[in-house]
C-alpha positions as CSV (number, residue, x, y, z in Angstrom):
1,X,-31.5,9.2,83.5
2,X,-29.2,10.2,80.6
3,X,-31.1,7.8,78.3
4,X,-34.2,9.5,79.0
5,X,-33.6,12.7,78.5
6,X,-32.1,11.2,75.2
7,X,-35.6,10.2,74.4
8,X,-36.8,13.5,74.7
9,X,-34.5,15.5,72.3
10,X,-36.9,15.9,69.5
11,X,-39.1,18.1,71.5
12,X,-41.8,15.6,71.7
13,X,-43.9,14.2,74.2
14,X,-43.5,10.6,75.6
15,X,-46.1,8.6,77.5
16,X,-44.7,7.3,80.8
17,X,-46.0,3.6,79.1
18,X,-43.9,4.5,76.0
19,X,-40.5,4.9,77.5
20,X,-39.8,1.4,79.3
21,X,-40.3,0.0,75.5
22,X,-38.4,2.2,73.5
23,X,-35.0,2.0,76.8
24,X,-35.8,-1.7,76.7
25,X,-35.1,-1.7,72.5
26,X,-32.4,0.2,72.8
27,X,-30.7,-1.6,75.2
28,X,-31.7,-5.1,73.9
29,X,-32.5,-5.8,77.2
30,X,-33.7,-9.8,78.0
31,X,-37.1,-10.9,78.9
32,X,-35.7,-12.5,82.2
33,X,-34.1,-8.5,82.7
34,X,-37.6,-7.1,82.0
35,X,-39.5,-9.5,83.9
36,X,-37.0,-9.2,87.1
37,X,-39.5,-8.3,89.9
38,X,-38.8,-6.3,93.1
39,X,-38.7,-8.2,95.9
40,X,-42.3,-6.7,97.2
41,X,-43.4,-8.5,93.9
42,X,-46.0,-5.7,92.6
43,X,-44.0,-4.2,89.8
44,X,-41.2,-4.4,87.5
45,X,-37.6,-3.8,88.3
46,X,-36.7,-2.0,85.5
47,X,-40.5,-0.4,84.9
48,X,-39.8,0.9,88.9
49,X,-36.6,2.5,88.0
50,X,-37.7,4.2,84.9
51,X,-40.5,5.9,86.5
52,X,-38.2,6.7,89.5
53,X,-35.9,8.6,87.1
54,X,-38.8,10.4,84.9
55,X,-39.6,11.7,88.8
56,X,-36.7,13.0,89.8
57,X,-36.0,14.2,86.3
58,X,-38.8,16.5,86.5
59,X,-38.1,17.4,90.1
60,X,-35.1,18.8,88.6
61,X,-36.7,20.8,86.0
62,X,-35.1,18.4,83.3
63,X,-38.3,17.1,81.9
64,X,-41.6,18.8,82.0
65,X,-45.0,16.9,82.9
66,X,-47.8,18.8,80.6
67,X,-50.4,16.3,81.9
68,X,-50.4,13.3,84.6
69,X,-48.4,10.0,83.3
C-alpha cells in the first residue's frame, strides 16, 4: 500500500489504469509476474491486488476518490 500512497505525493490525481504501470516500472516487475493470473482466471494477480489496496486505502481515508475509477 505504501507504494501507492508514494504515487500520490505530488497532490495529483491517478487513474486506477495508471497505477498498475507506473508500480509495475518501478518495480521492474517481469511479464510472467504481470501476467500471473488468479486462479478464477478473470484478472490479473498483481492488477487484483492493486485495486484491492487503492480500496482499502480509501476506506481508510488515506486516498480520496474525486470520481469512480
Amino acid at each position: 500500500m505504501r507504494p501507492i500512497l508514494v504515487l500520490h505525493t505530488d497532490g495529483g490525481q491517478l487513474d486506477r489504469a495508471t497505477m498498475p504501470r507506473e508500480l509495475s516500472e518501478r518495480f521492474e516487475l517481469t511479464a510472467d509476474e504481470l501476467t500471473e493470473m488468479l486462479p478464477s482466471g478473470n484478472q490479473r494477480r498483481f492488477d487484483n491486488r492493486v485495486g484491492w489496496s487503492i480500496t482499502h486505502l480509501a476506506q481508510a481515508e488515506l486516498l480520496e476518490r474525486p470520481r469512480r475509477g
